[in-house]
Phi, psi and omega in degrees: 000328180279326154332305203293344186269339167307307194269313189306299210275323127353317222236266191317330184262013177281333190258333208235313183308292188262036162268344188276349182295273167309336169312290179272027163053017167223187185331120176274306195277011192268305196285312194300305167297294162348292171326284163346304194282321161324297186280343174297344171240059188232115207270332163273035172241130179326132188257148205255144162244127201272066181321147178244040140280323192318300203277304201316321199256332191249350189236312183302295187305347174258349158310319173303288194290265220330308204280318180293347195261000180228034186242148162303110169304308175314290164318307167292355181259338214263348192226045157305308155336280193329302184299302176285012189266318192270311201276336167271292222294312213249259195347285215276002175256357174259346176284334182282340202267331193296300206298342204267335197262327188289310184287349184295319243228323199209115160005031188226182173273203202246008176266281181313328184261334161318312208281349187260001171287315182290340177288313192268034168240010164285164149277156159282126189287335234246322176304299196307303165271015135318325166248316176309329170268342121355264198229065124092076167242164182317135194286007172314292184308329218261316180300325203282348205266323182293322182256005143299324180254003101004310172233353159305331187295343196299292165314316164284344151335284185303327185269354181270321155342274212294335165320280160322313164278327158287044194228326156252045182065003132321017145177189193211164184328316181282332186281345163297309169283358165279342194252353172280315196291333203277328178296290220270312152345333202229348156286289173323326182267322146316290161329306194278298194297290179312344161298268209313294183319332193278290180316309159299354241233310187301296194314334178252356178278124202226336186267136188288340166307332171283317196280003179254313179288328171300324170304287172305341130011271180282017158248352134275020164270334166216047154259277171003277189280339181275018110316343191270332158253011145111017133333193188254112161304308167315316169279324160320296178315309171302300203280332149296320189310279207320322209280316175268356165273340172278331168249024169300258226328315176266348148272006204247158158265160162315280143004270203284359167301311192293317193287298176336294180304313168292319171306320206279319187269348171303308185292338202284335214278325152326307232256296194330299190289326128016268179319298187302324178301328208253345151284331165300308203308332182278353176315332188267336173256010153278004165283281160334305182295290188301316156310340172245039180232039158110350179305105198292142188304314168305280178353287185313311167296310180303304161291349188271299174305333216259328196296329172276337165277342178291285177352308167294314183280317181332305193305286197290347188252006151291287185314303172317324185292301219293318159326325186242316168324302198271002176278337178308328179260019191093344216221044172189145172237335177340098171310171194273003157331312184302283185281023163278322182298319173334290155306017193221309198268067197266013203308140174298170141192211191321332217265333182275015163269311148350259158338326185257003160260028144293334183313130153321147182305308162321346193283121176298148177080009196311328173319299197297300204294335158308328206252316166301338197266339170287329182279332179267355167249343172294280216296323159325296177285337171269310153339275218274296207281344148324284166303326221267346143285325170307280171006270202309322214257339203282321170289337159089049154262157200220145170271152177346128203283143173281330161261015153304282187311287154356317200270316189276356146273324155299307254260303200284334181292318218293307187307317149334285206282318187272357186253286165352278188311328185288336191282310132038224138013277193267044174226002184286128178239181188276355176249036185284115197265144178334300213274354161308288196310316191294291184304353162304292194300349165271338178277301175000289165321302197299291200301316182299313172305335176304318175290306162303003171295341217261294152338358152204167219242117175302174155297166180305310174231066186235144173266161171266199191291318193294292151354281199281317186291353146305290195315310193288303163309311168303349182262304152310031181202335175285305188289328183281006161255324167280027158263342178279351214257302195268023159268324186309304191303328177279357190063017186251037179214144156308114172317313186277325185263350134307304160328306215267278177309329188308327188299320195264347194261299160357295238264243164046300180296304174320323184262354176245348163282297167009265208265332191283343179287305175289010164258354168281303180303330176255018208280315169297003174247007155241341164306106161276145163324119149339336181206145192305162168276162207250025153253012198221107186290339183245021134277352186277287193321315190290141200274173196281342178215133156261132169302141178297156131295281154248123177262043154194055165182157168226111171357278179326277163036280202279298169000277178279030180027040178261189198202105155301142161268315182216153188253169199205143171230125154332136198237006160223345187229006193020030146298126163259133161199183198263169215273186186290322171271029169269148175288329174275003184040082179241016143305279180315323180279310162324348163282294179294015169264328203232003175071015193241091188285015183217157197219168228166152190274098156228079197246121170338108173079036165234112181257005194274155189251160181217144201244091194288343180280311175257041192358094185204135169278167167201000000 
């Protein structure tokens, strides 16, 4: 009982930090520790010991699988170097840089400080993009910090394993590199055959209560057996994950997609939030162990700084070499803005608290080595995740433009919409009746014009089409659930065929409050003025039209064997280049080269202009 009243108030008061978090705009996992450590010297709160079966076998596989089952297959193939430069490369150079100050600095052998090097050197994927999605950073970055930490816990696993056995005298140099390729090879390989299984499994399943319990599954389906043979359990995870969030559209029913996607994000937001409380709550006594354990106290202060300062510096004097190595070969266009936020965005979290209670009880110094491993995610997360917004804003780096994004949904719905229509078209037979075609070819309409609406501004008080028709349905669907309410109330229907309806008038209301409310709610902040704004002189000077230079491709582009999204033309030179969610941004860059400040939309049935000097639409 008492457990069970420990995880509600646990639960509950994790979910209330960080909803208060989000609330105020700052770190959840930064208040969520505090919190923690504030209640561990609270004489009625228990002090909690943190099992690391607990994290490794309950907690890390479905963080893995949430964060995998929503990574870009795609992304991740195009920026593989990278990822593996930060998840091998960067690990095993911050566990050896760790390992050089500990052995230096405190009294063990050089085995045991490789093992506390392994421990603090993965980053937490759960900090990091926890403030990178706070305040807005470019999704390159966001992509590359996520799926770098996918596979570092792997790589720091193995090497704190193979630590640990040298330690007892039970292995070597060539068996370290036999247990890595073998962790990760054979983890990979777990993944894709539990993927497949998974995957034949999906093509027969329609109900979404099975392919949703079938979920929760698969990421202990494939932790499991490639631990079980002495794999990577992590890359097992990952690696089902990616495969099968990449092909759920075609194996999946919708249905069962929408219940995934929703469950799935119920949970990580529990364990995430969870977590970060339950690492404050171990401070004080891992605070207690090491202060009282012989240790002279200035050492102890000393190592604790030095080890967090490696820990920090390690991460930028890896990223940069590789960073200029790889524009050298071609093969990054990134300014160098990326890989500074990058290198800053080292936070520590759960997996490395974890880890160091994996150390055998025998391990000298086991206190100290707790308590150094609490200072590097405590000092991480208040240092880096602190700073690491001021970072993003003092480089004028920006998160996604919300009307980039608007132009590449419309853009991409049309396309749709016109492959729709053709299917249509041929699917229409004779004895089909007219007004089926019509209303098919009118829902058609409806949803593609909605996305462009979302592109320019009704009158002040004209609803657009979409608007109102939103309006008029929601009022329909408030009277036809209360006639279904008060048939439920009189007793004159069967309770399941109540239900049942109630469930389509739900799913219905859901899908047009969902998306049609946030798209309302951000529609002044993608709208451009009817007219320039009347602060910004040089959309009032600049003219509405110019001849193009080339008017439908950009040079640089083609140059640089690239693939544009959307195109842009200068209003003082009628250069076209490509847009900001284009991988070269050669807009932007042509602004910044020639000063010329205002660039205009000439993607069909787009006239708005942008003002790079006052950042305005007009």
């Amino acid at each position: 009982m008492h457990v069970a009243i420990g995880l509600v108030v646990l639960v509950a008061s994790a979910a209330a930090l960080a909803a208060l978090a989000r609330r105020f705009g700052v770190s959840e996992p930064l208040v969520l520790t505090l919190a923690g450590v504030a209640a561990s010297y609270l004489p009625f709160v228990p002090e909690v010991h943190l099992e690391p079966e607990v994290v490794l076998l309950g907690l890390l596989p479905p963080l893995l699988y949430t964060a995998a089952i929503r990574t870009s297959l795609v992304d991740f193939r195009a920026n593989i170097g990278t990822i593996a430069s930060l998840s091998v490369g960067l690990v095993l150079f911050s566990t050896f840089a760790v390992a050089g100050v500990v052995w230096w600095l405190l009294p063990v052998p050089f085995a045991v400080a490789v093992a506390l090097g392994a421990v603090v050197a993965p980053p937490d994927a759960v900090a990091a993009t926890a403030v990178a999605r706070r305040i807005g950073m470019p999704r390159r970055i966001v992509t590359i910090l996520e799926d770098e930490s996918l596979f570092n816990d792997a790589t720091a696993l193995v090497a704190l394993r193979t630590a640990i056995a040298a330690s007892a005298g039970v292995a070597s140099v060539w068996g370290a590199g036999g247990n890595f390729l073998l962790a990760a090879g054979g983890g990979a390989l777990v993944g894709i055959a539990v993927a497949a299984v998974l995957a034949l499994l999906r093509r027969r399943i329609t109900d979404p209560v099975l392919d949703t319990t079938l979920s929760f599954l698969a990421p202990f389906a494939a932790y499991l057996p490639a631990e079980g043979i002495h794999a990577s359990g992590v890359i097992a995870v990952v690696t089902c994950g990616m495969i099968l969030g990449h092909g759920a559209p075609v194996w999946q029913s919708a249905a069962s997609r929408i219940a995934e996607r929703t469950n799935w994000r119920t949970i990580q937001f529990i364990l995430e939030s969870s977590v970060f409380l339950i690492i404050g709550l171990q401070v004080r006594a891992i605070l207690e162990g090491a202060w009282g354990s012989g240790l002279d106290h200035t050492t102890l202060i000393v190592s604790a700084i030095a080890v967090l300062l490696t820990v920090m510096v390690a991460r930028p004097l890896w990223i940069f070499p590789w960073s200029l190595l790889f524009q050298r070969l071609g093969r990054s266009t990134a300014p160098l803005s990326y890989p500074t936020v990058v290198s800053w965005a080292g936070m520590r979290g759960v997996v490395t608290l974890a880890a160091v209670l994996l150390l055998p009880e025998n391990t000298p110094q086991l206190p100290v080595l707790k308590l150094l491993a609490l200072v590097v995610v405590a000092g991480t997360l208040l240092l880096q995740g602190t700073s690491l917004p001021w970072l993003v804003r003092w480089l004028h780096l920006r998160g996604p433009s919300r009307s980039e994004d608007a132009l590449q949904k419309a853009n991409l719905l049309t396309q749709a919409s016109t492959a729709g229509m053709a299917a249509l078209d041929a699917a229409v037979g004779p004895d089909t009746p007219p007004q089926v075609v019509q209303s098919l070819r009118d829902r058609l309409t409806w949803r593609t014009n909605a996305a462009w609406e979302r592109l320019g501004r009704a009158e002040s008080e004209q609803r657009t089409p979409t608007a109102e028709y939103r309006r008029l349905r929601l009022e329909m669907l408030h009277a036809e659930r209360e006639t279904v309410l008060r048939v439920r109330d009189s007793g004159g229907m069967d309770y399941e065929i109540l239900q049942h309806v109630l469930a389509r008038l739900d799913l219905e209301e859901s899908m047009i409050d969902r998306f049609d409310e946030t798209e309302e709610e951000r529609h002044e902040l993608l709208a451009a003025p009817a007219v320039a704004t009347a602060d910004c002189e040089h959309l009032r000077a600049a003219p509405l039209l110019r001849e193009p230079t080339e008017p439908d491709r950009c040079d640089e582009c083609v140059a640089e064997g690239m693939t544009w999204v959307h195109l842009r033309m200068c209003l003082s030179c009628g250069h076209i280049a490509c847009c900001d969610s284009s991988p070269g941004n050669h807009a932007t860059k042509h602004h910044a080269a020639t000063n010329h400040p205002v660039m205009r939309s000439v993607e069909p049935g787009e006239a708005w202009r942008w003002c790079y000097v006052d950042e305005l639409l007009g």
